[in-house]
C-alpha positions in Angstrom: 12.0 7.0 14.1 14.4 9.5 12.8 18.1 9.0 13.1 19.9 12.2 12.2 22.6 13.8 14.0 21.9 17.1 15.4 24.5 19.4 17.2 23.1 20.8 20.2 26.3 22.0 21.3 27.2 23.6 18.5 23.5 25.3 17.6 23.6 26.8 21.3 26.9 28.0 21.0 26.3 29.8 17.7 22.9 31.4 19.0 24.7 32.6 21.9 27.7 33.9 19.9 24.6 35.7 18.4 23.7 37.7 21.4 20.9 34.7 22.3 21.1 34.3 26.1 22.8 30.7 27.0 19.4 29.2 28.5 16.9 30.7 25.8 19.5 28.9 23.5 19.4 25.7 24.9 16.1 25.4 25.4 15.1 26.1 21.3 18.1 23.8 20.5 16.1 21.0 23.2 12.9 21.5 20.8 15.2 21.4 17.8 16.2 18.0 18.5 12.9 16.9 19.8 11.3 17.9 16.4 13.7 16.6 14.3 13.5 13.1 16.1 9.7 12.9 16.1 9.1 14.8 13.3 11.7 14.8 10.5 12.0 11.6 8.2 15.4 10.5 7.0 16.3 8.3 3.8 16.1 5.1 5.2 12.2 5.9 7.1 11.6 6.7 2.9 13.2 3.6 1.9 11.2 1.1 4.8 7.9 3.0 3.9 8.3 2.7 -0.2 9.4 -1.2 0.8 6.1 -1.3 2.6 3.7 0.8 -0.3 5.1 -1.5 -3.0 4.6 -4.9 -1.0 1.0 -3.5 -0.2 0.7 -2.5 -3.9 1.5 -6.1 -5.1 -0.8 -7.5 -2.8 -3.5 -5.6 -4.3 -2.7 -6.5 -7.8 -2.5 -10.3 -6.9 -6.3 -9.9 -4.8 -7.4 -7.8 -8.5 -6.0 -10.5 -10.2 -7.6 -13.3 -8.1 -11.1 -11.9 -8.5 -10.5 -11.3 -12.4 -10.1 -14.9 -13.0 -12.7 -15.6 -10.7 -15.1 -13.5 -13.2 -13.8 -15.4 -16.1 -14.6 -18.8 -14.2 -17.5 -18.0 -13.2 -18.1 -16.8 -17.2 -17.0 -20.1 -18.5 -18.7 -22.1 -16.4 -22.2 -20.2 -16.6 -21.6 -20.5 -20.8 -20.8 -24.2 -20.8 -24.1 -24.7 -18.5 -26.4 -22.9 -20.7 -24.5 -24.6 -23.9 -25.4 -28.0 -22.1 -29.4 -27.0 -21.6 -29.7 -26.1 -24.9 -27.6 -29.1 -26.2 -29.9 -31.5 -23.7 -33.5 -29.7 -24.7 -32.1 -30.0 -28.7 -31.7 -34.0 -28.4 -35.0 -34.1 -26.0 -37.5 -32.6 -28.7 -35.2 -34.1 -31.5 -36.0 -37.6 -29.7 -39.6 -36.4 -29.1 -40.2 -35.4 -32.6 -38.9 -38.8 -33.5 -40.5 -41.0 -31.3 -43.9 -40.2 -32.6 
């Protein structure tokens, strides 16, 4: 939520200077206001929401980085088991081709 001063008082006063009748006035300076507090972002709603992209950012590195050295595991570990089979079926025919 918006928290921006706005000068109703002084905005109807200047439109009716203008020639603006007084209740014509007041009501645009109501939907000023109501606009400006619903609708109108001020520095700090920019500051909370870059907080919150950049937090939400990080987590989504540290998830990218999670699953990258996942991958790698999973790598390392699938290599060293098919290094072991072929180590194991090496010394089995070697032993084979021995024993006879």
């Amino acid at each position: 939520m918006s928290v921006l001063a706005f000068d109703t008082y002084a905005f109807v006063k200047r439109l009716t200077a203008a020639g603006m009748p007084e209740a014509q006035a007041e009501a645009l300076a109501d939907e000023q206001r109501r606009l400006i507090d619903d609708r109108l972002a001020t520095k700090d709603d920019l500051e909370r929401m870059e907080v919150a992209i950049r937090v939400q950012v990080a987590n989504t590195a540290t998830k990218a980085d999670i699953a990258e050295t996942k991958a790698d595991i999973l790598k390392w570990m699938f290599g060293t088991m098919g290094f072991q089979t072929v180590v194991i079926l090496g010394a089995a025919l070697a032993f084979n081709h021995f024993g006879h």
